[in-house]
C-alpha positions as CSV (number, residue, x, y, z in Angstrom):
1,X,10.2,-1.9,-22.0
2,X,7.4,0.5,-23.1
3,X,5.2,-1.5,-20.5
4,X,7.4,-0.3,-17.8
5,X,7.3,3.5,-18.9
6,X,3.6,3.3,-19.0
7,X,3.4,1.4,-15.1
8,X,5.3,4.5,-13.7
9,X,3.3,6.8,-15.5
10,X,-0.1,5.7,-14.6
11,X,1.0,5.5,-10.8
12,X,2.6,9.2,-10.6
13,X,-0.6,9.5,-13.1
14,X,-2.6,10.0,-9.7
15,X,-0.6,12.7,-8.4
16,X,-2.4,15.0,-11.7
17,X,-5.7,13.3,-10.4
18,X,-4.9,14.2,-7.1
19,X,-4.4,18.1,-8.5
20,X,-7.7,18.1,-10.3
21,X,-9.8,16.6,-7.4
22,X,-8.4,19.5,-5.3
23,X,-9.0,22.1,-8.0
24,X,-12.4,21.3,-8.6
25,X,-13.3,19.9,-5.5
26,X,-11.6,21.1,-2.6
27,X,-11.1,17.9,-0.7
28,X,-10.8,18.5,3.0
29,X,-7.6,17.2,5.0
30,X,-10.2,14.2,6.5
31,X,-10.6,12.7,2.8
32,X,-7.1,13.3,2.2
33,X,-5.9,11.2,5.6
34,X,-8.4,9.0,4.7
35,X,-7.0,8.0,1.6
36,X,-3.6,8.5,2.7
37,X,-3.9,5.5,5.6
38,X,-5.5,3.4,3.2
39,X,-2.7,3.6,0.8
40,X,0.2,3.4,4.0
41,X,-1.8,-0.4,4.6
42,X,-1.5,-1.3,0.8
43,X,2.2,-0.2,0.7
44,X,3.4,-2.3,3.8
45,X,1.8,-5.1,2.6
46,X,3.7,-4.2,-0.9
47,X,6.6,-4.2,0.7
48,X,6.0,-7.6,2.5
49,X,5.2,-9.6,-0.2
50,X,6.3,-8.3,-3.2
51,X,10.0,-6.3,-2.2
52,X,11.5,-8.6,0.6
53,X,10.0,-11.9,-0.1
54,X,11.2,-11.8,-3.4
55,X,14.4,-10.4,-2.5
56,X,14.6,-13.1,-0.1
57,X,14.6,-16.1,-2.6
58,X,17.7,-14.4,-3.7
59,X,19.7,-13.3,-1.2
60,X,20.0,-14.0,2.6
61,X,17.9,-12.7,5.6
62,X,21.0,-10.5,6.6
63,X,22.2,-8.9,3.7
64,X,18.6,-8.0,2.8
65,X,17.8,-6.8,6.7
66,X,20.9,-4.0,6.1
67,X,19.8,-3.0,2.6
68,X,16.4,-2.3,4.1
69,X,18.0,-0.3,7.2
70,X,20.2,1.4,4.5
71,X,17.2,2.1,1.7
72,X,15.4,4.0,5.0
73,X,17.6,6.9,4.5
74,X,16.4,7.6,1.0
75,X,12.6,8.2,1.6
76,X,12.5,10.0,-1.6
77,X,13.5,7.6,-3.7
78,X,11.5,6.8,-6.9
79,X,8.8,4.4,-6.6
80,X,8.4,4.0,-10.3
81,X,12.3,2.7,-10.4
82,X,10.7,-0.1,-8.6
83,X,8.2,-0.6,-10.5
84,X,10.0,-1.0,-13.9
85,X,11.8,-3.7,-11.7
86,X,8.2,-5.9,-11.3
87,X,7.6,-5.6,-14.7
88,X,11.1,-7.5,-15.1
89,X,9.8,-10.2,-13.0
90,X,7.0,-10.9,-15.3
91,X,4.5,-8.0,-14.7
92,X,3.6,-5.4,-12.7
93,X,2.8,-6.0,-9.3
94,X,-1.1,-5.1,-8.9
95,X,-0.5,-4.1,-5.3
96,X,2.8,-2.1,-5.4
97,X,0.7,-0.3,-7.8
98,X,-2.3,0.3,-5.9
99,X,-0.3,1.5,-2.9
100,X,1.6,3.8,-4.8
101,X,-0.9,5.3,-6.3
102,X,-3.2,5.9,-3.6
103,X,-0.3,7.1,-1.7
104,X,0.1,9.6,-4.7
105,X,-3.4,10.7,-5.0
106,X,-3.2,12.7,-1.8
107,X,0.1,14.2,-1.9
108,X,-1.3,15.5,-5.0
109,X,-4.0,16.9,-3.1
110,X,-2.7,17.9,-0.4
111,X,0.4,20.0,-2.3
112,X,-2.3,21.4,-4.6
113,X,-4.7,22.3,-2.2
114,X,-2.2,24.7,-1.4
115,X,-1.2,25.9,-3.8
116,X,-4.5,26.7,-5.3
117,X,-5.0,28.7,-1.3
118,X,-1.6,30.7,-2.7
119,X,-3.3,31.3,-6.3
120,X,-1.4,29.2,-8.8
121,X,-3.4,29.2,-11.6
122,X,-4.6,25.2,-13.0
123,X,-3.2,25.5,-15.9
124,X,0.5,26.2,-14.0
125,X,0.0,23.1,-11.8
126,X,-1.2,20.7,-14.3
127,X,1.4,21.3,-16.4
128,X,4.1,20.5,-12.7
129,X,2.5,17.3,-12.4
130,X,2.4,16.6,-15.9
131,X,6.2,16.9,-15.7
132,X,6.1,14.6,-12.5
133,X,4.4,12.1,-14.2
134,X,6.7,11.8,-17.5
135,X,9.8,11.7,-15.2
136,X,8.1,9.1,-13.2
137,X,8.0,7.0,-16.3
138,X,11.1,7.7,-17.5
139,X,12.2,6.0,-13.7
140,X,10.1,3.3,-14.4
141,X,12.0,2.8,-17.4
142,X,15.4,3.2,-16.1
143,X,14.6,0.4,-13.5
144,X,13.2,-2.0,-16.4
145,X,16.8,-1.3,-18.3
146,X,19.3,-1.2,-15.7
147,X,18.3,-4.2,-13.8
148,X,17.5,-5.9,-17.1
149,X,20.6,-8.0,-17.1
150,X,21.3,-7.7,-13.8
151,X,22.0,-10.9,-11.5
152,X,19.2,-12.2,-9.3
153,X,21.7,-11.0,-6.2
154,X,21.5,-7.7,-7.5
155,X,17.9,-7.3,-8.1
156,X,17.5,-8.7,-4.6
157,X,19.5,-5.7,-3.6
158,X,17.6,-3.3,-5.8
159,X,14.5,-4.8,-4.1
160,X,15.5,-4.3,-0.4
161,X,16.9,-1.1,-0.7
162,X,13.3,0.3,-2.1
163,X,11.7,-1.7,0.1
164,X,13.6,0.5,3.2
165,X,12.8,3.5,1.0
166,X,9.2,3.1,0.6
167,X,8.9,2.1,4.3
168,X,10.4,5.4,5.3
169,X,8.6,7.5,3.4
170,X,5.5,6.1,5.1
171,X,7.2,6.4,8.7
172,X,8.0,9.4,7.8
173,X,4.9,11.4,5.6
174,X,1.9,9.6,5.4
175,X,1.2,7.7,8.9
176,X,1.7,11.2,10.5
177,X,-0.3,13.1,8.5
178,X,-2.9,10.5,8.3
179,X,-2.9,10.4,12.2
180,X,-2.7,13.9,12.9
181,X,-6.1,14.1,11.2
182,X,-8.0,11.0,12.0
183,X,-6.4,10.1,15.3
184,X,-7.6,6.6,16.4
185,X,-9.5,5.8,13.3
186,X,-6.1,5.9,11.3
187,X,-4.8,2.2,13.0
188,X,-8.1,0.4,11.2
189,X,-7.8,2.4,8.1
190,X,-4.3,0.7,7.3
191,X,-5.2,-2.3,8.5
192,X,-8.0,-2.3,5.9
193,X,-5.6,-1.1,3.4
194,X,-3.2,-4.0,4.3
195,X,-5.6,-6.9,4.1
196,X,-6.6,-4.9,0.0
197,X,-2.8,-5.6,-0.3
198,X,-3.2,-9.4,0.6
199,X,-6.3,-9.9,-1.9
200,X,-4.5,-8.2,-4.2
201,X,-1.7,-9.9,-4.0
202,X,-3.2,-13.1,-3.8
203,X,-4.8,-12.3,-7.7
């Protein structure tokens, strides 16, 4: 249980990494899109083998095809619910992680880039994503608990629903921002991050 409160933790964790690159680094937006395409190619590849195949050996191809379609609508969804939910299937997935957290690492830049331009002190913004980061885990948690003695079926459903949410959310945030900035370079960027996501999950 405390397992699944730390997993959430240390992947929103990058979100206050994120915060202090930009604070004491300045990142520009090519490092940022950089990072964000990887992390797109690491979370489809997540999403492919961890999220529907599992749900898959529990559920059938239809019924997990329309959770998907419905979990697209809810591109803000947690990803440390889901999370919490590997660590019920006998640890946490290596790549879900990954991709979350390097998905996370430049939304935190990105957000605190600007609002270092706007002059919110460090201190101020630490402090946000510290927040962010406990609630995260307290997600994680929630997903470890309330799936706990849910039925296979269910946790299917759990799983295809994220797995809709966590593709929209790249549809929708990081594949454009990552293209707007690197154009052309941005397709062999997530292919590189995808084939991390096979290796990974091959481990």
């Amino acid at each position: 249980m405390i397992e699944s409160f730390l997993w959430g933790a240390v992947a929103s964790g990058f979100l206050l990494v994120g915060a202090v690159i930009a604070y004491v680094f300045s990142p520009g937006r090519r490092v940022i899109a950089v990072v964000m395409a990887l992390g797109t190619g690491l979370l489809i590849g997540s999403v492919s083998f961890e999220l529907v195949d599992e749900a898959l050996t529990s559920s059938s191809v239809a019924e997990v095809g329309l959770l998907v379609l419905f979990g697209s609508v809810l591109d803000g969804i947690p990803e440390s619910f889901v999370l919490g939910l590997t660590v019920l299937q006998g640890g946490v997935s290596v790549s879900l992680l990954t991709g979350i957290s390097l998905s996370n690492l430049p939304e935190g830049m990105a957000s605190s880039s600007g609002l270092r331009a706007n002059g919110w002190p460090t201190l101020r913004v630490m402090l946000m994503w510290s927040a962010v980061v406990l609630a995260s885990g307290f997600a994680s948690l929630a997903g470890y608990i309330v799936l706990d003695s849910a039925s296979p079926t269910v946790a299917a459903y759990a799983q295809a629903f994220a797995a809709g949410a966590l593709l929209a959310m790249l549809a929708d945030t990081l594949l454009p921002e990552a293209y707007a900035v690197e154009g052309i370079l941005t397709g062999p960027l997530v292919v590189a991050g995808f084939a991390t996501s096979i290796v990974l999950a091959s481990v």
